[in-house]
Structure formats: C-alpha cells, structure tokens
PyMOL Python script that loads the backbone (N, CA, C, O; Angstrom):
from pymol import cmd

cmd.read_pdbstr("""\
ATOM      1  N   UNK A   1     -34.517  28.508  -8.456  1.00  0.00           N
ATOM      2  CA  UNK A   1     -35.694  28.786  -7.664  1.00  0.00           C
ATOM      3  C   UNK A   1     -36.492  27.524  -7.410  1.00  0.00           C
ATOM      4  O   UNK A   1     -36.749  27.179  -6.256  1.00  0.00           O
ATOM      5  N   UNK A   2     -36.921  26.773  -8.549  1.00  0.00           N
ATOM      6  CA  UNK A   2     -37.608  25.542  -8.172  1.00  0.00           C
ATOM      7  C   UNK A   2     -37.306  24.176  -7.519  1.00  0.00           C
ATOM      8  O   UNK A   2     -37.997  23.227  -7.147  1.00  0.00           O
ATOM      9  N   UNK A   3     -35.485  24.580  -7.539  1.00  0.00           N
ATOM     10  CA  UNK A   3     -34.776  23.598  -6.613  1.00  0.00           C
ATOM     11  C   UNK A   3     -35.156  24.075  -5.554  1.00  0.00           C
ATOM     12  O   UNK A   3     -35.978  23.362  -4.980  1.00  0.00           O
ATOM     13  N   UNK A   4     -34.917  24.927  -5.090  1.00  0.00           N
ATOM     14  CA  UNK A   4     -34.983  25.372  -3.402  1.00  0.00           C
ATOM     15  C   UNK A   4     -36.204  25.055  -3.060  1.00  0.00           C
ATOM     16  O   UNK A   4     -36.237  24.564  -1.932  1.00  0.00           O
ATOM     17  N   UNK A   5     -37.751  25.177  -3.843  1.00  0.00           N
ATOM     18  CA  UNK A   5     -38.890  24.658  -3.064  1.00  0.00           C
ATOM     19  C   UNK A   5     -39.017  23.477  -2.853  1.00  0.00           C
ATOM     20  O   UNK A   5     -39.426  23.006  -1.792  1.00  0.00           O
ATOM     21  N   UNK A   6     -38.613  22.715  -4.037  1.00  0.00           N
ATOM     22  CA  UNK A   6     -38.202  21.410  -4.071  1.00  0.00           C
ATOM     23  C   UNK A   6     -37.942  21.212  -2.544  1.00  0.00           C
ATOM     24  O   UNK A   6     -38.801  20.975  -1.695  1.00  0.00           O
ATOM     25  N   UNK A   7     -36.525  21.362  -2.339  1.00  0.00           N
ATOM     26  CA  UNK A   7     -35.879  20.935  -1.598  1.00  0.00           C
ATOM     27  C   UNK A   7     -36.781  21.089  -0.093  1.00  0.00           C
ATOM     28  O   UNK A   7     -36.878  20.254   0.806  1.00  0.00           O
ATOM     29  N   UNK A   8     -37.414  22.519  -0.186  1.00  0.00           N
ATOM     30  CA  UNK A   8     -37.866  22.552   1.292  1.00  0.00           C
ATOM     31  C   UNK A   8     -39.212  22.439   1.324  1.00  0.00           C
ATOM     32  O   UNK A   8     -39.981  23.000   2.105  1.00  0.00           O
ATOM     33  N   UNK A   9     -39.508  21.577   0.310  1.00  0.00           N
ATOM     34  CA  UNK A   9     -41.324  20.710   0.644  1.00  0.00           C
ATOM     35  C   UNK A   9     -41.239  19.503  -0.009  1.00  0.00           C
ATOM     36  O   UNK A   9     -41.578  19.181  -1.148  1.00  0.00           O
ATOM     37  N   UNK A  10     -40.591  18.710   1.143  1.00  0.00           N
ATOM     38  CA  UNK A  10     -40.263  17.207   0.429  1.00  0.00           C
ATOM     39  C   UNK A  10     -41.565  16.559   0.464  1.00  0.00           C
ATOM     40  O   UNK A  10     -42.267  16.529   1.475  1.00  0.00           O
ATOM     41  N   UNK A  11     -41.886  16.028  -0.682  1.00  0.00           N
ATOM     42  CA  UNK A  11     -42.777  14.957  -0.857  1.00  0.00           C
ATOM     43  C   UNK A  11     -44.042  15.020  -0.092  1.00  0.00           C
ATOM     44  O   UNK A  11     -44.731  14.045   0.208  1.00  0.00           O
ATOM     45  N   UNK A  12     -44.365  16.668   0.293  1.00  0.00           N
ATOM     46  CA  UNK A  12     -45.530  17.088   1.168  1.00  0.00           C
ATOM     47  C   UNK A  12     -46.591  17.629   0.297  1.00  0.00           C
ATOM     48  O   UNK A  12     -46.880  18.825   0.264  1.00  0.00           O
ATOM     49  N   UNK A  13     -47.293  16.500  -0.571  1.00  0.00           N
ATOM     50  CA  UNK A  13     -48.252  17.157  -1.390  1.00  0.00           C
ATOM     51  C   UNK A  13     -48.102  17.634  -2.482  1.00  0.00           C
ATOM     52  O   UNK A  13     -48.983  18.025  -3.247  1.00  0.00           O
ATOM     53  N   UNK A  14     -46.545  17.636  -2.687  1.00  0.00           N
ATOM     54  CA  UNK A  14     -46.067  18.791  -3.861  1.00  0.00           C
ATOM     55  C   UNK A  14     -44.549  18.090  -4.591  1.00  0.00           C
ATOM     56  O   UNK A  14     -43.399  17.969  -4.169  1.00  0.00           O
ATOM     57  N   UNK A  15     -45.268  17.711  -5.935  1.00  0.00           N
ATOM     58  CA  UNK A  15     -44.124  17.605  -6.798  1.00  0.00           C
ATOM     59  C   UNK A  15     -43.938  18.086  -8.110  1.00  0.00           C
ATOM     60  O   UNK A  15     -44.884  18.292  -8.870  1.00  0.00           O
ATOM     61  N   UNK A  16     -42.332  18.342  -8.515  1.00  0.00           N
ATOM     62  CA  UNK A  16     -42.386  18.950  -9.740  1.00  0.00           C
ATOM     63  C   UNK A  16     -42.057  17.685 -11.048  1.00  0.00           C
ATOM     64  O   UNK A  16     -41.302  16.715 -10.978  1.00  0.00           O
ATOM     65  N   UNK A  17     -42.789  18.064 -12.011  1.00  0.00           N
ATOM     66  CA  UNK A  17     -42.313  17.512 -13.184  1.00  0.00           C
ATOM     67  C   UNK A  17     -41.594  18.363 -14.430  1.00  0.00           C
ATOM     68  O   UNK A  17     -42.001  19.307 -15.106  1.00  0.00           O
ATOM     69  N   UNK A  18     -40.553  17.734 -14.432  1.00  0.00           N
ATOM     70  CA  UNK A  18     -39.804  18.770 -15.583  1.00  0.00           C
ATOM     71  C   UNK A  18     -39.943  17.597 -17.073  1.00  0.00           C
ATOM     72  O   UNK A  18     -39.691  16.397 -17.184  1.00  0.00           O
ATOM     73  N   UNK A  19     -40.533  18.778 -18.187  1.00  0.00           N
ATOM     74  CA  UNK A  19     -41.155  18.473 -19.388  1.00  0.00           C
ATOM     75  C   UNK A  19     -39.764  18.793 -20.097  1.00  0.00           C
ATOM     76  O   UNK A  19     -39.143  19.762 -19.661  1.00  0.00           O
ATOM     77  N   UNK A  20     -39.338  18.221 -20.925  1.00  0.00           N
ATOM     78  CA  UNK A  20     -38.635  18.829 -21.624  1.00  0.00           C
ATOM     79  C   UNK A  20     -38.828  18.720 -23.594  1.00  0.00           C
ATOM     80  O   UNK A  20     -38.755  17.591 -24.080  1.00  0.00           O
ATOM     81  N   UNK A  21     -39.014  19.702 -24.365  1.00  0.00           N
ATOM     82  CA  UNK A  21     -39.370  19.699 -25.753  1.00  0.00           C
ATOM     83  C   UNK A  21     -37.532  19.399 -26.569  1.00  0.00           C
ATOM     84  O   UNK A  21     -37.350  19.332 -27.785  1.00  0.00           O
ATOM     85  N   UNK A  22     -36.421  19.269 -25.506  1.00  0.00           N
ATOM     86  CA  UNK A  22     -35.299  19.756 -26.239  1.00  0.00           C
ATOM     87  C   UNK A  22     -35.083  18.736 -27.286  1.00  0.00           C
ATOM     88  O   UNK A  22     -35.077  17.527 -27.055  1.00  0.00           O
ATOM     89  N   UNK A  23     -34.906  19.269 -28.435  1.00  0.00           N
ATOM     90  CA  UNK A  23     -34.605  18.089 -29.545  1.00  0.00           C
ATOM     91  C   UNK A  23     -33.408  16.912 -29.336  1.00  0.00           C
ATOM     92  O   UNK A  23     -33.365  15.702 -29.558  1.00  0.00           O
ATOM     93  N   UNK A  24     -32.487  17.874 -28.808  1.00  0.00           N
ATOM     94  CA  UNK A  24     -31.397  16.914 -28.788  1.00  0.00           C
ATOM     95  C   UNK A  24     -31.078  16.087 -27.074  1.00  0.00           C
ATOM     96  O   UNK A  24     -30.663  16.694 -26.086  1.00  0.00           O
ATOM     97  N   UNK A  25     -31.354  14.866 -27.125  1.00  0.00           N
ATOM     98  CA  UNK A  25     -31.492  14.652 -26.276  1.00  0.00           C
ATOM     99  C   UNK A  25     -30.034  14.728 -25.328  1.00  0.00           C
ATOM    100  O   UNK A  25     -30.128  14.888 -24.112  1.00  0.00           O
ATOM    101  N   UNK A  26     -28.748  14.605 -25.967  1.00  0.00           N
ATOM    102  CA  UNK A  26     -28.020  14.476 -25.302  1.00  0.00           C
ATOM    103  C   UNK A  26     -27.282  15.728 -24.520  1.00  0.00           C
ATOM    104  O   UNK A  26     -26.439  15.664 -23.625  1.00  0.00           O
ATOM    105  N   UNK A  27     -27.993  17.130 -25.275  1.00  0.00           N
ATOM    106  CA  UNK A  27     -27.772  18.057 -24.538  1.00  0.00           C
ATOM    107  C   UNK A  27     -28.654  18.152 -23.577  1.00  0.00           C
ATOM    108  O   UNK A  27     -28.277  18.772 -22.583  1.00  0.00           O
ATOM    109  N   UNK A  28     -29.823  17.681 -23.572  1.00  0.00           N
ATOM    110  CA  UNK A  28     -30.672  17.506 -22.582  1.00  0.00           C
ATOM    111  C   UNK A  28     -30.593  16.776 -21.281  1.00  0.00           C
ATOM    112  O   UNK A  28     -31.224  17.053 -20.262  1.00  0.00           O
ATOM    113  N   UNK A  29     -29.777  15.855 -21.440  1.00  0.00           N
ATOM    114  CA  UNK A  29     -29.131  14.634 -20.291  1.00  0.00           C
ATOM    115  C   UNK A  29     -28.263  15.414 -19.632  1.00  0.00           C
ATOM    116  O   UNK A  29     -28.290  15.555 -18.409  1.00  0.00           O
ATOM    117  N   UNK A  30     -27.096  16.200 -20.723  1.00  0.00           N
ATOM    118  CA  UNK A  30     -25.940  17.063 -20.158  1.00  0.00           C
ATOM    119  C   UNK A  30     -26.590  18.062 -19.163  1.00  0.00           C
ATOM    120  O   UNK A  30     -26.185  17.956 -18.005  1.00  0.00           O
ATOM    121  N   UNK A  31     -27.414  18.900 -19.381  1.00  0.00           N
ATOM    122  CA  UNK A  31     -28.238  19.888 -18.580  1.00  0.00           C
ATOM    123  C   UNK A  31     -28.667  19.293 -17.379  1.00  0.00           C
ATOM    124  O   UNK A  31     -28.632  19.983 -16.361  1.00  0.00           O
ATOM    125  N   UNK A  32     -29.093  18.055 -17.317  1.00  0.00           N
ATOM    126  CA  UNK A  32     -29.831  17.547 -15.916  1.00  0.00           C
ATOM    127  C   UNK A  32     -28.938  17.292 -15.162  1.00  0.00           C
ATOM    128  O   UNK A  32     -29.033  17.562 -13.965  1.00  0.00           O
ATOM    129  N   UNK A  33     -27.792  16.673 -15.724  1.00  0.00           N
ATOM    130  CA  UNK A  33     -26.555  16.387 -14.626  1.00  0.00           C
ATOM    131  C   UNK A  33     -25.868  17.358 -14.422  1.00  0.00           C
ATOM    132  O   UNK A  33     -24.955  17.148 -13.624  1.00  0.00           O
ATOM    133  N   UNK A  34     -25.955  18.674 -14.954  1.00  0.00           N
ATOM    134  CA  UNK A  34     -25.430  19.623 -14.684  1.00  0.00           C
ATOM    135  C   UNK A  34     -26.130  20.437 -13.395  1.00  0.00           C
ATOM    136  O   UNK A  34     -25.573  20.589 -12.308  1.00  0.00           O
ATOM    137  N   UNK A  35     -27.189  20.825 -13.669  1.00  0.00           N
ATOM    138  CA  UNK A  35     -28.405  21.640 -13.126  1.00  0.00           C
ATOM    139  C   UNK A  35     -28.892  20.560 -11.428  1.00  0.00           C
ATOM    140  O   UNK A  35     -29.501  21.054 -10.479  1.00  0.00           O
ATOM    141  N   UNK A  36     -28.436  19.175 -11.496  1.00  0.00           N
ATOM    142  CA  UNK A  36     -28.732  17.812 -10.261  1.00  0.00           C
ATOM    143  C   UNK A  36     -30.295  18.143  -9.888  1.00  0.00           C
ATOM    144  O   UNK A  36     -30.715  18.334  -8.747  1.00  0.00           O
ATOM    145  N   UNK A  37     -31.064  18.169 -11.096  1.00  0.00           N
ATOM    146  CA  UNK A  37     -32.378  18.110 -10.886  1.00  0.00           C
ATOM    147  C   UNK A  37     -32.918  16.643 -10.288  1.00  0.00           C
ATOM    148  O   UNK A  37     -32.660  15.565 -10.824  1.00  0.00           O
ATOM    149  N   UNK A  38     -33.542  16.772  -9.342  1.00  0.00           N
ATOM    150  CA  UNK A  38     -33.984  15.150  -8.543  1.00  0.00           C
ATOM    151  C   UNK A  38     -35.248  14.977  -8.379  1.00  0.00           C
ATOM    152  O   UNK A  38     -35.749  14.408  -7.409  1.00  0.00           O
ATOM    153  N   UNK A  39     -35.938  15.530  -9.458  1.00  0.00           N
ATOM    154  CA  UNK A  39     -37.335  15.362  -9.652  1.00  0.00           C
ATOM    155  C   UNK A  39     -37.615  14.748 -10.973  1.00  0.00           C
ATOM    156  O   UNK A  39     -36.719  14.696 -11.814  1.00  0.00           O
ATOM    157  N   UNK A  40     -38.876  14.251 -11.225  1.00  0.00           N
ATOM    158  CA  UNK A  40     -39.010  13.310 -12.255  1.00  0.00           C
ATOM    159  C   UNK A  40     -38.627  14.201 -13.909  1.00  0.00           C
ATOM    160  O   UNK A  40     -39.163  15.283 -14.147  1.00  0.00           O
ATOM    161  N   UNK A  41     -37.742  13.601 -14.819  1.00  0.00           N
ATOM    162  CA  UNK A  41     -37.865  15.138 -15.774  1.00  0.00           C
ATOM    163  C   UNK A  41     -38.082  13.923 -16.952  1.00  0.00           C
ATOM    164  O   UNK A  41     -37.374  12.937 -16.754  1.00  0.00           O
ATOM    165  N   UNK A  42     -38.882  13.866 -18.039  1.00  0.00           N
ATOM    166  CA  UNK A  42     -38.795  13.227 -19.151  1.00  0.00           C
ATOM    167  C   UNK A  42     -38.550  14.552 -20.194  1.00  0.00           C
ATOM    168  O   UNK A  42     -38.369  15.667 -19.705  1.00  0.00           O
ATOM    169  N   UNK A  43     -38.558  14.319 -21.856  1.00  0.00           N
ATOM    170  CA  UNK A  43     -38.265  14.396 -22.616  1.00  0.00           C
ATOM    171  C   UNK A  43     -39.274  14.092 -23.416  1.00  0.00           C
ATOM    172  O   UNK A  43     -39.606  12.942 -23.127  1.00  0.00           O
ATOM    173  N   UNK A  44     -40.160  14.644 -24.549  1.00  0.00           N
ATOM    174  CA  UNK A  44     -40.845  14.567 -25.891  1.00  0.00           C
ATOM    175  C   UNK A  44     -39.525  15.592 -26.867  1.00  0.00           C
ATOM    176  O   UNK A  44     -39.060  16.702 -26.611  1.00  0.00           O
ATOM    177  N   UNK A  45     -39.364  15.045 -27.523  1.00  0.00           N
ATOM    178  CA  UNK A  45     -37.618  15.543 -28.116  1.00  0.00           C
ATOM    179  C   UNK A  45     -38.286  15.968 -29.809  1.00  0.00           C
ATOM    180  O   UNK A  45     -37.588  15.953 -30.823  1.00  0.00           O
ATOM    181  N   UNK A  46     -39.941  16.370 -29.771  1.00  0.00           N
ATOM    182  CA  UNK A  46     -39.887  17.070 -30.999  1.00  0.00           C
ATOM    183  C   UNK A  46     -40.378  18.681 -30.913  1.00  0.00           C
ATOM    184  O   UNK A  46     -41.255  19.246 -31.566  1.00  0.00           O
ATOM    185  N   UNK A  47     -39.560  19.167 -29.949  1.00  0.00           N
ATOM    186  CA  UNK A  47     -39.887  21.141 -30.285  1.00  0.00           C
ATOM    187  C   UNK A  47     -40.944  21.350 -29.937  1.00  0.00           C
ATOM    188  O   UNK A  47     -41.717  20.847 -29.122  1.00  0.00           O
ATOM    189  N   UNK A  48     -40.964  22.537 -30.944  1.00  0.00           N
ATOM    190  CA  UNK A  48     -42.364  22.938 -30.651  1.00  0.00           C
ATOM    191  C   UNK A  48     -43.812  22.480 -30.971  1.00  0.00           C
ATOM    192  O   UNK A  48     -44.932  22.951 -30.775  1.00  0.00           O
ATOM    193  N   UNK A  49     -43.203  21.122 -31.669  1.00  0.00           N
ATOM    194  CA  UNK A  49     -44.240  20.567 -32.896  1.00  0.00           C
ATOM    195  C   UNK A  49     -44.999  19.336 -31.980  1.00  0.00           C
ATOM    196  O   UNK A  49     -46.088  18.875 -32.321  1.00  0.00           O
ATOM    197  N   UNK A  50     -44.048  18.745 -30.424  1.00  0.00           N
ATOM    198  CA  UNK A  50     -44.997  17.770 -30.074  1.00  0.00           C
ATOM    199  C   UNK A  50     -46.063  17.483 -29.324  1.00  0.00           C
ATOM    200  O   UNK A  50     -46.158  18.084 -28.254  1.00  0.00           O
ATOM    201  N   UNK A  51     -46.590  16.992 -29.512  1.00  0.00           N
ATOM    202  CA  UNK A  51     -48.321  16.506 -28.384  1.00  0.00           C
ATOM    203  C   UNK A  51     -47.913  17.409 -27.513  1.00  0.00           C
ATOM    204  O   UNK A  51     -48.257  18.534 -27.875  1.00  0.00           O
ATOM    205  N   UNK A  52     -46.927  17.393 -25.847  1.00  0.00           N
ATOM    206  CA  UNK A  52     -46.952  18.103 -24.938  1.00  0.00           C
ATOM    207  C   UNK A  52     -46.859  19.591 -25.605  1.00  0.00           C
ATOM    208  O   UNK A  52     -47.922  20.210 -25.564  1.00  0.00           O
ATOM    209  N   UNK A  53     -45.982  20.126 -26.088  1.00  0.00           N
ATOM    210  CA  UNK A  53     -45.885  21.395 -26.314  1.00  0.00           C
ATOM    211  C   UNK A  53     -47.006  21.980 -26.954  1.00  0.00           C
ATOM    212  O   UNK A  53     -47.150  23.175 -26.695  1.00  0.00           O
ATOM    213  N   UNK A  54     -47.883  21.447 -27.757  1.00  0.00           N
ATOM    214  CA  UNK A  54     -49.188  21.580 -28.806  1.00  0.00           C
ATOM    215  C   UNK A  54     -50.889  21.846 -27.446  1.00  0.00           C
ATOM    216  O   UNK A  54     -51.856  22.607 -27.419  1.00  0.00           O
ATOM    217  N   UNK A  55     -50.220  20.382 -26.318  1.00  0.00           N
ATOM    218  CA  UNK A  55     -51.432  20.348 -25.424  1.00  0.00           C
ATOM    219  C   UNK A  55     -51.348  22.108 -25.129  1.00  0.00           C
ATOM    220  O   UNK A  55     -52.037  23.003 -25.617  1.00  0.00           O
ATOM    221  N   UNK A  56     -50.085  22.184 -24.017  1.00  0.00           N
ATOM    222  CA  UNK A  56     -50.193  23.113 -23.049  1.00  0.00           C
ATOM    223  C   UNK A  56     -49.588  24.195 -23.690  1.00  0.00           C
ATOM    224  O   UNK A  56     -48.623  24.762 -23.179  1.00  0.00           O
ATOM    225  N   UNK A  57     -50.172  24.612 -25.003  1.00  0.00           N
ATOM    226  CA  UNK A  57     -49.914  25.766 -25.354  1.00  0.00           C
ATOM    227  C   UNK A  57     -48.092  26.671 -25.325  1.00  0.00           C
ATOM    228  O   UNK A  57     -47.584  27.785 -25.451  1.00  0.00           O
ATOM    229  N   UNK A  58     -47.791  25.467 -25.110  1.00  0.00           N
ATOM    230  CA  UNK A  58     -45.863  25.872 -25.496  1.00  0.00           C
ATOM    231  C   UNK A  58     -45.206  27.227 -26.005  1.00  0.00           C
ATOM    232  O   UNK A  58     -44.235  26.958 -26.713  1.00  0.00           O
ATOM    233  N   UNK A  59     -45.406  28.534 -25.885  1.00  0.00           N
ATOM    234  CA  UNK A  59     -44.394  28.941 -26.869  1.00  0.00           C
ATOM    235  C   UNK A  59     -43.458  29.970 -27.383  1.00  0.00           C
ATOM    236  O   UNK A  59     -43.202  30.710 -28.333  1.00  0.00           O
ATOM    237  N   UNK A  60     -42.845  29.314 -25.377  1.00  0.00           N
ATOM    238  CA  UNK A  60     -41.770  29.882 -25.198  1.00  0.00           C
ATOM    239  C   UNK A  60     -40.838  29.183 -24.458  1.00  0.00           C
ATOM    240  O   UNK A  60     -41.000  27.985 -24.689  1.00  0.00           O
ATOM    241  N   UNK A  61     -39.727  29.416 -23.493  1.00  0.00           N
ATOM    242  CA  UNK A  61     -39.350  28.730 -22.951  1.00  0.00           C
ATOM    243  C   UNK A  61     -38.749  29.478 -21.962  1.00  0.00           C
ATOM    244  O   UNK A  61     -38.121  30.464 -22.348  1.00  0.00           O
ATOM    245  N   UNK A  62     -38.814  29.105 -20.022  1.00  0.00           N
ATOM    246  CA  UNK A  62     -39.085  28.123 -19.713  1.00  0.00           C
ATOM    247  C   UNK A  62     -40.783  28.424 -19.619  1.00  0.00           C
ATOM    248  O   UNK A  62     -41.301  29.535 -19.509  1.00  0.00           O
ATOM    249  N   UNK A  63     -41.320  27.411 -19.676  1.00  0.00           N
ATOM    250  CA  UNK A  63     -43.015  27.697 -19.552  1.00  0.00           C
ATOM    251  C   UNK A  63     -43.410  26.877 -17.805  1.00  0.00           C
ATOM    252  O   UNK A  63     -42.900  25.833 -17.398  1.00  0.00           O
ATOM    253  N   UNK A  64     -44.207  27.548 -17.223  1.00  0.00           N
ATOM    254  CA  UNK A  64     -44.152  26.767 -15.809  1.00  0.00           C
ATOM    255  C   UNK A  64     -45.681  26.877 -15.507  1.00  0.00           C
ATOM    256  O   UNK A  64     -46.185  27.940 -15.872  1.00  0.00           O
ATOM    257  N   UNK A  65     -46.621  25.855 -14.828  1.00  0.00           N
ATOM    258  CA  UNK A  65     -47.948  25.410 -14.779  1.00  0.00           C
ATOM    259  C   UNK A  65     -47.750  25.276 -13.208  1.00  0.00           C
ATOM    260  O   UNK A  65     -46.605  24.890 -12.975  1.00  0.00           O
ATOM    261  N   UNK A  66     -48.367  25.436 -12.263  1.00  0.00           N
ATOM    262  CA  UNK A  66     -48.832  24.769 -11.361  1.00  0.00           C
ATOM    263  C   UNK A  66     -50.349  23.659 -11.697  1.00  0.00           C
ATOM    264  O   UNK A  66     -51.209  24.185 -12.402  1.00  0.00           O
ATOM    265  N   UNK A  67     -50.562  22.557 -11.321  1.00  0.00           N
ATOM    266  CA  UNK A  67     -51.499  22.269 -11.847  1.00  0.00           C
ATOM    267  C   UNK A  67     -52.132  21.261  -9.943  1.00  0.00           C
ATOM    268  O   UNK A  67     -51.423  20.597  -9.187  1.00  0.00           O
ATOM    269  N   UNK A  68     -53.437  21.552  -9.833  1.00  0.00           N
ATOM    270  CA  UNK A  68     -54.009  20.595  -8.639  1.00  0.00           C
ATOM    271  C   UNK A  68     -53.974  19.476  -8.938  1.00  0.00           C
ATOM    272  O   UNK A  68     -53.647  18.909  -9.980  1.00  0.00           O
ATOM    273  N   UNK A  69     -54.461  18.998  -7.617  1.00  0.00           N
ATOM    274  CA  UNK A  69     -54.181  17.660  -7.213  1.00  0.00           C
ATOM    275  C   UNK A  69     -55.718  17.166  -7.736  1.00  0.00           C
ATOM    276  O   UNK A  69     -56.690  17.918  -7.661  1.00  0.00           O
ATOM    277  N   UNK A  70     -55.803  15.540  -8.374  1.00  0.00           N
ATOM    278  CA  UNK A  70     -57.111  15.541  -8.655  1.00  0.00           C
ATOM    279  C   UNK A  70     -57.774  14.699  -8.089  1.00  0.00           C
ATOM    280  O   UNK A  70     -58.573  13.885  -8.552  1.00  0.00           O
ATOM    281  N   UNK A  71     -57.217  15.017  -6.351  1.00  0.00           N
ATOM    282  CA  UNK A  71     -58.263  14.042  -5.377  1.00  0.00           C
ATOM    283  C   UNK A  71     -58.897  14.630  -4.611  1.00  0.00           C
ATOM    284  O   UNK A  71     -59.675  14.035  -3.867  1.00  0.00           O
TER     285      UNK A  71
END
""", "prot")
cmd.dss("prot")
cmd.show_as("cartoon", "prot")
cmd.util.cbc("prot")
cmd.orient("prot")
C-alpha cells in the first residue's frame, strides 16, 4: 500500500520514512531488498527498548504516523 502512494506522489510534498526497531540488522537489509523500498529507511536495531520506539510510543508492529510539515 505505501509503495503505491509512494510511487504516485513523487516528491510532491510527501515523503515516507521507514523506521525500523529490527534487531537483526541483516534480516533487516534482506527485507528492503526484497520488499525494493526507495524511500529513506534507517534502523535503531534495539526493539522495543530504543529512543525511537520509547519516543513514539512503539508497541506493536507495523506502527504508521503521518506527521506535518513544519513550515
């Protein structure tokens, strides 16, 4: 689903960031090249226990935010 909006609102105001909590990073790499996500995706690789997952209330998965623009 979030590929397809992706895809059909290029760079018009609207981008996604994919968070990822997965511990292991290399299943995590495997998933992106699997899934050809082409949006920015990092990694905090400690669960449920790190800063991101702790900020935005984490606790489940997948968790999804729209968040505004802050101009």
């Amino acid at each position: 689903r979030e590929k397809k909006i992706y895809e059909e609102n290029p760079k018009n105001n609207f981008e996604i960031v994919g968070v990822s909590i997965d511990e292991e990073k290399t299943k995590w790499t495997k998933a992106l090249d699997k899934e050809q996500l082409n949006w920015i995706n990092v990694n905090e690789n400690k669960g449920f226990y790190g800063k991101i997952a702790i900020k935005y209330d984490v606790d489940a998965l997948p968790k999804n935010y729209l968040i505004n623009s802050l101009k």
